[in-house]
N, C-alpha and C positions, 0 to 999 in steps of 0.2 A: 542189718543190725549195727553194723559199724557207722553208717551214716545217723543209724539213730543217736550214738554214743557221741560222735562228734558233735552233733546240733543241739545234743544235752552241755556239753560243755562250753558248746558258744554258751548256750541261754546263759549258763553259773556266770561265765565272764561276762558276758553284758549288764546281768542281774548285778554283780558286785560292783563294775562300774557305774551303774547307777546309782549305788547305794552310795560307794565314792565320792558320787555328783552332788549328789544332795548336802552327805555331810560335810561338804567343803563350802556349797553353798550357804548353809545354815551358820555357817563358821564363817566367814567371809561377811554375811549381812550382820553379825555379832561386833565385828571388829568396825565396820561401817557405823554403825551404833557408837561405839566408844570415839571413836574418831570424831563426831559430830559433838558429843559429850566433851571430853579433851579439848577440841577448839571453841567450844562455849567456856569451858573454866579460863580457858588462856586467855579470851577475850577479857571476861570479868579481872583476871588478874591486872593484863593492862589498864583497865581503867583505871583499876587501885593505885597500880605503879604512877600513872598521871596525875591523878589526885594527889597523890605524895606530893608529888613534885610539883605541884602546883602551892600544899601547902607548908613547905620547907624555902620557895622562894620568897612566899608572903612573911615570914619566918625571919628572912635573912633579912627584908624589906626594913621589917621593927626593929632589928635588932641593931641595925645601921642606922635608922633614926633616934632611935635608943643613944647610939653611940655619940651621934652626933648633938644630941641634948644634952650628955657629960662633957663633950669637948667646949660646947658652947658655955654653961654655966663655970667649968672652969678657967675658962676665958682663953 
């Protein structure tokens, strides 16, 4: 009877840690998920930040020949 009791109590304890298993599992591929999410927005973000700075340089490019067409007409 006692061996019964004992090998009832393993099963609970192996039963819970599987259930354990799982939801950490399930939690774990959730986060794996965002993760992949997350470095796709980052990516996109870089690109953006690039772009900026690609058209802030074009920007500065005008605005120096800009500058340099008032210095020229004013002689």
């Amino acid at each position: 009877m006692d061996n019964q009791t004992t090998l009832n109590k393993l099963s609970e304890k192996v039963s819970y840690i599987l259930q354990e298993y799982h939801a950490l599992k399930g939690e774990n591929e959730m986060m794996r998920n965002e993760i992949v999410t997350l470095k796709a927005d980052c990516e996109l973000k870089k690109q953006e930040i690039e772009k900026l700075h690609e058209e802030n340089a074009k920007k500065d490019i005008e605005i120096e020949e800009i500058v340099n067409k008032i210095e020229s007409i004013l002689g």
